[in-house]
C-alpha positions as CSV (number, residue, x, y, z in Angstrom):
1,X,-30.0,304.4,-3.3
2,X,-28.3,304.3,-6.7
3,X,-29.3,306.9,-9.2
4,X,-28.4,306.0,-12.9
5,X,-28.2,309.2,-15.1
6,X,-26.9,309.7,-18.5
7,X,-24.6,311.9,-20.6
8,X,-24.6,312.4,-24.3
9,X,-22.5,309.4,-24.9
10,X,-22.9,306.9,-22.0
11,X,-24.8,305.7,-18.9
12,X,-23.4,306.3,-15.4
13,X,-24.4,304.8,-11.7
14,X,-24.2,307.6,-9.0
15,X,-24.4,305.6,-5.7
16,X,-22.9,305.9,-1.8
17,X,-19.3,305.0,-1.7
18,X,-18.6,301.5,0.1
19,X,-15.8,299.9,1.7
20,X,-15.7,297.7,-1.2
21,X,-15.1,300.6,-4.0
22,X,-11.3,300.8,-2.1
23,X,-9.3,298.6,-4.6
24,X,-10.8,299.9,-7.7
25,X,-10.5,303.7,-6.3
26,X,-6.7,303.1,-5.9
27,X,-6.6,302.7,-9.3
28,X,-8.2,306.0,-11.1
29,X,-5.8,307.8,-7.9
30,X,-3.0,306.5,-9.3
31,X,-3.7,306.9,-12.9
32,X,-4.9,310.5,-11.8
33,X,-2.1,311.5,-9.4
34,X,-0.3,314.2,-11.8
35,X,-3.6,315.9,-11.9
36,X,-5.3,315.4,-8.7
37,X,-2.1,315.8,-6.1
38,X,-1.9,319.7,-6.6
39,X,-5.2,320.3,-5.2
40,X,-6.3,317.3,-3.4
41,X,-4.2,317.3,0.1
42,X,-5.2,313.4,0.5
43,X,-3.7,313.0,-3.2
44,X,0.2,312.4,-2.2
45,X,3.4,310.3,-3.8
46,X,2.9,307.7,-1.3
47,X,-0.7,307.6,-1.5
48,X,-1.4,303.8,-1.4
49,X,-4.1,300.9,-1.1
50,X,-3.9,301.5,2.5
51,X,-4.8,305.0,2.5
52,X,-8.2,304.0,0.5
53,X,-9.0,301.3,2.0
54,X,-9.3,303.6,5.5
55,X,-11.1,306.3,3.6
56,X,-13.7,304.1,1.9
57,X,-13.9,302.3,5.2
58,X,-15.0,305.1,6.9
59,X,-17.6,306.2,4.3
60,X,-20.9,304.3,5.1
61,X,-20.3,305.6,9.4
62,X,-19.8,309.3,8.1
63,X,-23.1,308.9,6.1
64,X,-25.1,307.0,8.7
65,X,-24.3,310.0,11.3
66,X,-25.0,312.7,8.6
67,X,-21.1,314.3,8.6
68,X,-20.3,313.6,4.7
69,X,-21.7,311.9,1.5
70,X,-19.6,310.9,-0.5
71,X,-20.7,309.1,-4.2
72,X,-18.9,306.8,-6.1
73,X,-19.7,308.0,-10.0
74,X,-19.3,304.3,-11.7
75,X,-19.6,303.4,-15.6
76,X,-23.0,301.6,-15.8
77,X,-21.9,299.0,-18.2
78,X,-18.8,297.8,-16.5
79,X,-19.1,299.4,-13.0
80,X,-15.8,300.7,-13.5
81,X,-15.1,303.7,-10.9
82,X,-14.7,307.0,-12.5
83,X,-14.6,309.3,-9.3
84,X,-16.0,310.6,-6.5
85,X,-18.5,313.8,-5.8
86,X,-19.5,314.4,-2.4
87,X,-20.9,316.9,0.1
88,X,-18.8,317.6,3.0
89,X,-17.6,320.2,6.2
90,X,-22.1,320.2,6.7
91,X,-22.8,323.2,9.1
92,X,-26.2,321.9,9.6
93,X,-26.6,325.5,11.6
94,X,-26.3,327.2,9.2
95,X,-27.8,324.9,6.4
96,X,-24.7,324.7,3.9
97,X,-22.0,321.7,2.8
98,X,-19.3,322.1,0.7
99,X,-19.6,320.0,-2.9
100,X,-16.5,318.4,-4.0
101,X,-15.5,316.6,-7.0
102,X,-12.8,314.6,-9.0
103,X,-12.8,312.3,-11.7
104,X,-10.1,309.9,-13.1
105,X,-7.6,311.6,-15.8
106,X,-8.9,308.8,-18.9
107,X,-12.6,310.1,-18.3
108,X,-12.1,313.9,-18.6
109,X,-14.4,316.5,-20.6
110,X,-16.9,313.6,-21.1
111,X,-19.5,315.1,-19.5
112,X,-19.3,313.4,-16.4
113,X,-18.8,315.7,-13.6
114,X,-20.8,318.3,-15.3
115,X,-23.9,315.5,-15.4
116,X,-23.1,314.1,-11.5
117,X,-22.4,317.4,-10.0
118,X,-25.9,318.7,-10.0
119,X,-27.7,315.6,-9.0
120,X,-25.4,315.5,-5.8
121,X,-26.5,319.0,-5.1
122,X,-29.8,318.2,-5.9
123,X,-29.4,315.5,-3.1
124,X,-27.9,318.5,-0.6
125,X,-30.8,320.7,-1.3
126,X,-33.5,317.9,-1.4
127,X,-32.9,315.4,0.9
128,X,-30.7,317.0,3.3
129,X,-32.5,320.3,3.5
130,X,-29.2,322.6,2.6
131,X,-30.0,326.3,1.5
132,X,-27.1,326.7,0.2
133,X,-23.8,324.9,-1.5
134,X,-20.1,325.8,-1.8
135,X,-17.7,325.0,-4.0
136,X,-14.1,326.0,-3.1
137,X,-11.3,325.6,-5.7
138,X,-7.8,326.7,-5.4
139,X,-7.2,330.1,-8.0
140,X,-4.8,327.6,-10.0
141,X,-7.1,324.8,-10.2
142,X,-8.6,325.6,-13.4
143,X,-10.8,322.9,-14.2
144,X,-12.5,322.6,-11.2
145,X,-13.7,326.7,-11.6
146,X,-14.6,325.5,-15.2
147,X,-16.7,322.9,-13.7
148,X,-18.2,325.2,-11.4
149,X,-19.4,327.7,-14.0
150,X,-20.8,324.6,-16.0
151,X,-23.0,323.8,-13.6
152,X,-24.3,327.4,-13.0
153,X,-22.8,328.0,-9.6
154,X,-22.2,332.1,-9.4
155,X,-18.6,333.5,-8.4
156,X,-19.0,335.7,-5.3
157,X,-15.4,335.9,-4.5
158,X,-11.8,335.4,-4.3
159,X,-10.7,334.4,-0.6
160,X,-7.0,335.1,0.1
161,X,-5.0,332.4,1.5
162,X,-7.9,330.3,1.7
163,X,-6.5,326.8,1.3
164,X,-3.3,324.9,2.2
165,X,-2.7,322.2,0.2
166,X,0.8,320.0,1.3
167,X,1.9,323.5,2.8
168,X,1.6,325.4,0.1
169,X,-0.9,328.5,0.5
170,X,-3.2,328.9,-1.9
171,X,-5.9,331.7,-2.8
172,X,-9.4,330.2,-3.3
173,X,-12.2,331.2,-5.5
174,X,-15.5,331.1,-3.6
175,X,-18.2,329.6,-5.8
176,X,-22.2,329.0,-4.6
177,X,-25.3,327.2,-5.0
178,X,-28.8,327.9,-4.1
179,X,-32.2,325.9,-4.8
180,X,-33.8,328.8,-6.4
181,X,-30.8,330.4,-8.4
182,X,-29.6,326.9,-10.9
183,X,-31.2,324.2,-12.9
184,X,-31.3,320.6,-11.1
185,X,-29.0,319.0,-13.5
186,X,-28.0,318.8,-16.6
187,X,-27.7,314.9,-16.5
188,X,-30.9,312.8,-18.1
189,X,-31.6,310.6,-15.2
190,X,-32.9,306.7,-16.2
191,X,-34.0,305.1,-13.9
C-alpha cells in the first residue's frame, strides 16, 4: 500500500516498513545520531545493524496484529530511506495513537515530514478509525514542536515529567489531532 506524494521540490514513496529497509535505516541513524539520540530512547552510541535489523523485523507482525504502523518515507527516484513516521501506543478504547516522526539529518527543512506527517494521520483517522492523534515531544526538542505546529496540530499542554529519555526526565509538550479540527495534508499525493 504505497502512497507516492510530493513536495515542492521532489517526489517521495510513503509505504509500511519491511525487514528489508534494516540496512539502509542503519545508515540515516547513524548519519542522524547527534540529532536523533537526545530524544529518541532507541537512538543510543551503540546503536548498531543489529538493533535495526530486530526492529524492522518486527514491523510487518506489529502491523498485521494492529499494535503499530510504522512508514518508511523513501526518495522516489532512488528509494533511498529518508525516515520513518508511524502511529504507535493505539488505545483502540479509547480511539487514539500516538504519531511519531524522524527524518535523516541530510534531508531536513525540505518539506518532508511536514508533507508525510498528515498523510500518516490521515491513515490513523481513515483507515484505522482513530478520533484522535497525539504528538508528544520533549520541551527541548524543538523541531519536532515546529513540526507539530506545521501540520496544524493545537497545543493543549505542557505535561511535567512526562518522558524519560536514557534517564534523563524530561517535560513534554502535549500536542493533538482531530479529523474535524486540520487539513488532510499538505503533501500533493501522485499516484
Amino acid at each position: 500500500m504505497p502512497i507516492s506524494f510530493m513536495t515542492r521540490d521532489q517526489s517521495f514513496i510513503l509505504r509500511p516498513c519491511q525487514p528489508s529497509d534494516a540496512e539502509p535505516v542503519y545508515e540515516a541513524v547513524r548519519e542522524s545520531m547527534r540529532e536523533l539520540s537526545p530524544w529518541m530512547p532507541w537512538c543510543h552510541r551503540d546503536y548498531g545493524i543489529e538493533d535495526s535489523r530486530i526492529w524492522f523485523g518486527a514491523r510487518p507482525g506489529l502491523w498485521q496484529k494492529g499494535l503499530e504502523y510504522d512508514f518508511l518515507i523513501a526518495d522516489r527516484a532512488e528509494g533511498r530511506p529518508l525516515g520513518i513516521c508511524s502511529l504507535n501506543n493505539l488505545d483502540r478504547d479509547n480511539r487514539l495513537a500516538n504519531l511519531g516522526y524522524w527524518i535523516r539529518t541530510s534531508q531536513v527543512r525540505r518539506g518532508v515530514a511536514t508533507a508525510c506527517a498528515p498523510l500518516v494521520a490521515r491513515f490513523g483517522f481513515e483507515e484505522l478509525n482513530l478520533n484522535r492523534i497525539e504528538i508528544l515531544a520533549a520541551a527541548g526538542n524543538i523541531p519536532s514542536q515546529g513540526l507539530a505546529k506545521k501540520i496544524g496540530a493545537i497545543r493543549e499542554g505542557r505535561l511535567r515529567k512526562r518522558l524519560v529519555v536514557k534517564d534523563h526526565v524530561h517535560d513534554a509538550i502535549l500536542f493533538s489531532l482531530l479529523p474535524e479540527d486540520w487539513p488532510l495534508g499538505n503533501g500533493k499525493l501522485i499516484d
